[in-house]
C-alpha positions in Angstrom: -22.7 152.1 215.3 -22.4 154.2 212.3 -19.5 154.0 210.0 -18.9 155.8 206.6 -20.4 152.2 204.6 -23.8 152.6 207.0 -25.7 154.8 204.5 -24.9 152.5 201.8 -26.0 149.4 204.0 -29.1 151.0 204.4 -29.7 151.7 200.9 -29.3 148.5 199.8 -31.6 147.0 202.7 -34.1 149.1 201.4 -33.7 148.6 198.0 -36.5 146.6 197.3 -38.8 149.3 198.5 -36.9 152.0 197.3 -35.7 151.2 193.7 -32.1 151.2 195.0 -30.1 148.9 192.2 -26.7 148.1 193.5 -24.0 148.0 191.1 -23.1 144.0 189.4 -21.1 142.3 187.6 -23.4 142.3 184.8 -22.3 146.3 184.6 -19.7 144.6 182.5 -20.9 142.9 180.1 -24.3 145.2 178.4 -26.3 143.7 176.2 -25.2 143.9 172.2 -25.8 146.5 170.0 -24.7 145.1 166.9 -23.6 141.7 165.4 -25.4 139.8 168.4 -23.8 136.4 168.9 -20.7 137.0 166.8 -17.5 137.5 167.2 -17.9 141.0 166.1 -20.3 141.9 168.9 -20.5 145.4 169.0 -21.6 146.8 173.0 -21.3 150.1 174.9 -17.8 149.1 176.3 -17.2 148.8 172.6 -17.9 151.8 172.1 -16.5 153.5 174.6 -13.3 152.2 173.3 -14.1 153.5 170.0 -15.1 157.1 171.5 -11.9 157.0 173.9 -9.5 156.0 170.5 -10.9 158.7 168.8 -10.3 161.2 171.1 -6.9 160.4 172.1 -5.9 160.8 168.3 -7.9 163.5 168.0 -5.6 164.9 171.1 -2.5 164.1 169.8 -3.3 165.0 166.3 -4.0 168.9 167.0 -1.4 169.1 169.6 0.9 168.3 166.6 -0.2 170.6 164.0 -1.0 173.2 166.6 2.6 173.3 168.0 4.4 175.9 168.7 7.9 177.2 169.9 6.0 178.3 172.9 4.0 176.3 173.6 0.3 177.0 175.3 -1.4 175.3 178.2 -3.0 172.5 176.2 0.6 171.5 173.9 2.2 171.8 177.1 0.1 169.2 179.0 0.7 166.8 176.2 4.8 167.6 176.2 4.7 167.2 179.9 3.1 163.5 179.7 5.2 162.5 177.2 8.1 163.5 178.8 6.9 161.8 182.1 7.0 158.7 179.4 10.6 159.0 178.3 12.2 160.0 181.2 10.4 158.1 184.5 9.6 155.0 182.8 11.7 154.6 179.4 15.3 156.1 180.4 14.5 155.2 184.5 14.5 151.6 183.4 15.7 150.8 180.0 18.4 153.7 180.3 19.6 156.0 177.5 20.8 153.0 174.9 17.3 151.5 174.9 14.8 153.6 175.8 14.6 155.4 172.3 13.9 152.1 170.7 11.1 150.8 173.4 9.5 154.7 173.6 7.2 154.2 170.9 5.5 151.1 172.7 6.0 152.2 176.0 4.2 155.7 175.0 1.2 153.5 173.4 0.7 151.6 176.1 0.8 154.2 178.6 -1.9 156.8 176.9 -3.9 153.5 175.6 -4.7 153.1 179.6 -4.8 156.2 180.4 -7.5 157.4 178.1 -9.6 153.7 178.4 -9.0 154.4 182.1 -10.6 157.9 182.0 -13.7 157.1 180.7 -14.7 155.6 183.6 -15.1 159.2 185.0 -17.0 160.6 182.1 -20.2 161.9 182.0 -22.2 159.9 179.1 -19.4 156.9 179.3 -19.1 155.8 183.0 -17.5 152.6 182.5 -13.7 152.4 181.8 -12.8 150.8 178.5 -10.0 148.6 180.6 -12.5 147.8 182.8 -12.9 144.1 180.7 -10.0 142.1 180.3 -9.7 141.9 176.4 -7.7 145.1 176.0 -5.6 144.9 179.2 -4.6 141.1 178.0 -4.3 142.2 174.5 -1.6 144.7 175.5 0.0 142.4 178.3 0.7 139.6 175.3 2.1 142.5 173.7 4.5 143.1 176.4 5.0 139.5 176.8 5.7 138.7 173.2 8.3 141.8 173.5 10.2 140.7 176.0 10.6 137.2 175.1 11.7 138.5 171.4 14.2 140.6 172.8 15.8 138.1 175.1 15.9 135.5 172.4 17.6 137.8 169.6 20.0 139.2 172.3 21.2 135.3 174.4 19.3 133.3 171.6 16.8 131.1 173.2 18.8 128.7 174.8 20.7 131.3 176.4 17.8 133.2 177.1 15.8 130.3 179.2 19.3 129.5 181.0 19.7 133.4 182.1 15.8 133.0 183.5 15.5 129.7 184.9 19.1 129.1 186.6 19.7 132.4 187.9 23.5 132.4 189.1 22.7 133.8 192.0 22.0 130.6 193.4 24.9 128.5 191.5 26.5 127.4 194.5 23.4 125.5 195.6 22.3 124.4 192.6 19.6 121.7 194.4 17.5 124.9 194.7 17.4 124.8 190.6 14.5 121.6 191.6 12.5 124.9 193.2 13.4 127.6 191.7 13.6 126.8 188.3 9.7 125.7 187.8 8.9 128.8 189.6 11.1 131.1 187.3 9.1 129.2 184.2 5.8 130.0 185.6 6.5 133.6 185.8 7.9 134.7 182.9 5.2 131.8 180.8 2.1 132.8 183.0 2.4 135.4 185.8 3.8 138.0 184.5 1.1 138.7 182.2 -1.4 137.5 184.2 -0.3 140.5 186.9 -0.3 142.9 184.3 -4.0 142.0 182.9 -5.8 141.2 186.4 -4.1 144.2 188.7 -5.5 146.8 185.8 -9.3 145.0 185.4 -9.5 144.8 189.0 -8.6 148.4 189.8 -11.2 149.3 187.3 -14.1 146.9 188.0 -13.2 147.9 192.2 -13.8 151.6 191.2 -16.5 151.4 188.7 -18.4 149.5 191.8 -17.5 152.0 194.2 -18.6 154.9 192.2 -22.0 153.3 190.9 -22.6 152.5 194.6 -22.3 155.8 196.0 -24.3 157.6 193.4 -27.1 155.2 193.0 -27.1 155.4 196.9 -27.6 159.1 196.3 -30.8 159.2 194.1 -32.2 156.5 196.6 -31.9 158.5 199.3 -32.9 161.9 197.6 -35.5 160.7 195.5 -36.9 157.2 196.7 -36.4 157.7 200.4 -38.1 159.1 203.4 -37.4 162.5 204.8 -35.5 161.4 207.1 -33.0 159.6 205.2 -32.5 162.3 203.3 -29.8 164.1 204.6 -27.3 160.6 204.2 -27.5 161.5 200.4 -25.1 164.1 201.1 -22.7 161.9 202.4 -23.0 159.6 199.3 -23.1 162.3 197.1 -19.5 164.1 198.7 -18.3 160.3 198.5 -19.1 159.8 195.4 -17.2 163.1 194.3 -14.3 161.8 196.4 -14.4 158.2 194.7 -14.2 159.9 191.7 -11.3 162.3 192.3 -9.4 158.8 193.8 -10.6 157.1 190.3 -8.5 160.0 188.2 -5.5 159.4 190.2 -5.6 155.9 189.6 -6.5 155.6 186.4 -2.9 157.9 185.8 -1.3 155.2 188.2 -2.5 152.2 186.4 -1.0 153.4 183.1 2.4 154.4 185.0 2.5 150.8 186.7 1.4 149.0 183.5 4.7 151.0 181.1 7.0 150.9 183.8 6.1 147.4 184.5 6.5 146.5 180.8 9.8 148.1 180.5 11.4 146.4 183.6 10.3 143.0 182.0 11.7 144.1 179.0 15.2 145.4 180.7 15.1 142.0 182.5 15.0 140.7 179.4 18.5 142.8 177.7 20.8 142.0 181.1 23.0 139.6 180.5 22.4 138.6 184.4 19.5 138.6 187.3 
């Protein structure tokens, strides 16, 4: 029965006649370009995080000194994600009071994704900067470390643990504190930074996969193959384009999820109760 995975299946049964190389894991991790064995090892997801810093500056810093009262398509753009910033994630959670002060890092984190997330679809690049977890856990301690600070300079610490680990929702049965409490410990210690590093690497690594199977399935099937196994390189090729479309939307959705994710720790952090 064909089904829209069958050219791909065929592909990679043939691969060994073909030349069809199936995306791996090793994708990941490319062999060192400078400092070999250090822990300065320079790579190409190195630098692709290098090119993709530079050219997020390099956005910001002429849509500064190029602005105008009226502002053209390309200031505009800018304006509008920043305002998407402050309004649906900074102000929608934090409200009015805090958002100003949390903007700043909520703005960082949000383009930081977005533009390591965006390589993934560039011609030259092809591999998202996010797409191995040292930047994505770097900025989820950074959220963590936030909202533990926060909490602790606004109930002090003992006040602070009490408000997260004996929620008073459940006062009246407090033999559910034998439960709950270990469980409330483990997420704010462990899994709340643990979901915000592995659900961004593995959207990442899932669509880097996808896209490298559909293309190299392509050029196996229009260059290596028969003639008639020609004509499934247009499907690959059309879901390929697809794929990558889909990997644009959600590299824009793994930035909003990642800020808006950080500021509701961070709110949960300022109630006085939850």
């Amino acid at each position: 029965m064909f089904t829209p995975a069958t050219p791909l299946l065929l592909a990679a049964a043939d691969g060994g006649e073909g030349g069809f190389h199936p995306p791996s894991i090793g994708d990941f991790f490319p062999p060192a370009i400078l400092f070999e064995g250090t822990p300065f090892q320079i790579d190409r997801i190195w630098i692709i995080r290098i090119v993709a810093t530079i050219a997020l500056l390099t956005v910001f810093t002429l849509a500064a000194r190029r602005a105008k009262l009226v502002p053209g398509r390309f200031q505009a753009a800018v304006e509008y994600l920043l305002e998407f910033v402050r309004v649906q994630v900074a102000e929608e959670i934090l409200g009015k009071a805090h958002a100003k002060r949390f903007l700043p890092m909520l703005t960082t984190i949000f383009f930081s994704i977005l533009a390591f997330n965006l390589t993934s679809v560039i011609p030259g690049l092809n591999l998202a900067g996010s797409s191995r977890i040292g930047i994505p856990l770097l900025l989820a301690v950074w959220v963590f470390v936030t909202y533990w600070a926060v909490g602790i300079r606004k109930h002090g610490l003992g006040g602070y643990l009490k408000a997260n680990l004996f929620p008073p929702s459940i006062k009246d049965m407090p033999f559910l504190y034998v439960i709950v409490t270990p469980i409330e410990l483990l997420q704010i210690l462990v899994i709340r930074p643990a979901s915000l590093t592995i659900r961004l690497v593995a959207n990442m690594v899932a669509g880097h996969i996808m896209l490298v199977l559909c293309f190299a399935a392509t050029q196996f099937f229009l260059v290596d193959s028969g003639g008639a196994m020609k004509p499934f390189g247009v499907l690959t090729f059309a879901g390929g384009i697809f794929i990558t479309l889909f990997e644009v939307l959600v590299a824009f959705l793994q930035a909003y999820i990642f800020s808006l994710l950080a500021a509701v720790y961070i709110n949960m952090s300022l109630e006085e109760e939850h």
